[in-house]
C-alpha positions as CSV (number, residue, x, y, z in Angstrom):
1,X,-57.1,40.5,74.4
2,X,-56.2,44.2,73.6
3,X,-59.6,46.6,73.9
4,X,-60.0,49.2,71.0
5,X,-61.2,51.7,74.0
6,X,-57.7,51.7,75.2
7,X,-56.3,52.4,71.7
8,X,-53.9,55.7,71.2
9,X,-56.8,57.9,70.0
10,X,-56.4,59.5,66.4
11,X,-57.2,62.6,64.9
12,X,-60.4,61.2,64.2
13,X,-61.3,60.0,67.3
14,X,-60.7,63.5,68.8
15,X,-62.5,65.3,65.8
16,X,-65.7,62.8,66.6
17,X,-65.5,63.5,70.0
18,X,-65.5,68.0,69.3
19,X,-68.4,67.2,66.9
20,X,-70.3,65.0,69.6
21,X,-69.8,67.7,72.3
22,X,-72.0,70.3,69.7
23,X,-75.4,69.7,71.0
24,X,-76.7,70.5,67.4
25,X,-74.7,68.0,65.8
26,X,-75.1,64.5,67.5
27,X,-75.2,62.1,64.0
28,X,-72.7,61.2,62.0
29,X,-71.8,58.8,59.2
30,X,-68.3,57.4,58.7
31,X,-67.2,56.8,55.4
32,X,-63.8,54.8,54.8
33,X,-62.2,52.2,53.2
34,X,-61.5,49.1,54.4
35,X,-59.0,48.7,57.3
36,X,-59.3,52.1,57.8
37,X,-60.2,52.2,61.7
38,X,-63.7,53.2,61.4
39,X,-64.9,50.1,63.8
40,X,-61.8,51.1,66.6
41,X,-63.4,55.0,66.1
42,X,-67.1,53.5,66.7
43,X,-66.1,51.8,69.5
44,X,-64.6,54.5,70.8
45,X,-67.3,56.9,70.0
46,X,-70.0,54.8,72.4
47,X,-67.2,54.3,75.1
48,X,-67.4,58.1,75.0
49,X,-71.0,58.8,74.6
50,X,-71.5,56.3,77.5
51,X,-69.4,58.3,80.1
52,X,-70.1,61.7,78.8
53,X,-74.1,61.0,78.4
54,X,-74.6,57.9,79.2
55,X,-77.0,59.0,82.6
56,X,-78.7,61.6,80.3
57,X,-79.7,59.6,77.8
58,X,-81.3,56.6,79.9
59,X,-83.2,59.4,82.2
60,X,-84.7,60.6,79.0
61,X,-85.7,57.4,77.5
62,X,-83.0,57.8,74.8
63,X,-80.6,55.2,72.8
64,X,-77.9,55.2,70.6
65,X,-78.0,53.9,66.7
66,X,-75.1,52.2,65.5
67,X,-75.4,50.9,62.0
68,X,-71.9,49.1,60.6
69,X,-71.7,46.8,57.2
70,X,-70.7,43.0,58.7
71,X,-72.0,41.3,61.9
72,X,-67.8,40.5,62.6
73,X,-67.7,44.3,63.1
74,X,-71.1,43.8,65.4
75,X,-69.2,41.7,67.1
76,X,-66.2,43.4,67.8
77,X,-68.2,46.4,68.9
78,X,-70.5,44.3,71.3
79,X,-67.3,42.9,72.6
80,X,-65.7,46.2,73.2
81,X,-68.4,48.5,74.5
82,X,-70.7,45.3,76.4
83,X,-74.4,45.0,75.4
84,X,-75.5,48.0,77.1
85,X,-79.3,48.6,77.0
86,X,-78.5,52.3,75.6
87,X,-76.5,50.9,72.2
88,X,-78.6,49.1,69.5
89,X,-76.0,48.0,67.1
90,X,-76.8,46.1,63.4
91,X,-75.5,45.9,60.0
92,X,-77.0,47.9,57.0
């Protein structure tokens, strides 16, 4: 099975990536239609977020919120990224 991590990244992807480097701006929403990638981007966000501050975050007691609409798409994620400790992902 083909990973979403190992995806060509998109615009988006890199554009999330620039905004998650900003140490003022760490949270952001999504908002697409259906089929639109935004599951391949969040999964590709925490692959990210784990390598770049994956270390920081656990030494500080810290964890990452990731709040999608379906459990497939909870699924998918968890399947992509593992069920690391530092990701607590649900549905709305």
């Amino acid at each position: 099975m083909t990973r979403r991590i190992d995806s060509p990244d998109t615009a988006v992807d890199e554009e999330l990536r620039k905004h998650l480097k900003d140490a003022e701006n760490r949270s952001f929403i999504a908002v697409a239609g259906a089929g639109s990638g935004k599951t391949t981007s969040l999964i590709k966000v925490l692959d990210f977020v784990e390598k770049q501050y994956g270390a920081d975050l656990r030494r500080h007691g810290q964890y990452v919120a990731c709040i999608t609409y379906t459990e497939l798409a909870v699924g998918e994620i968890y399947g992509d990224v593992g069920h690391l400790p530092l990701f607590h992902v649900s549905t709305i």
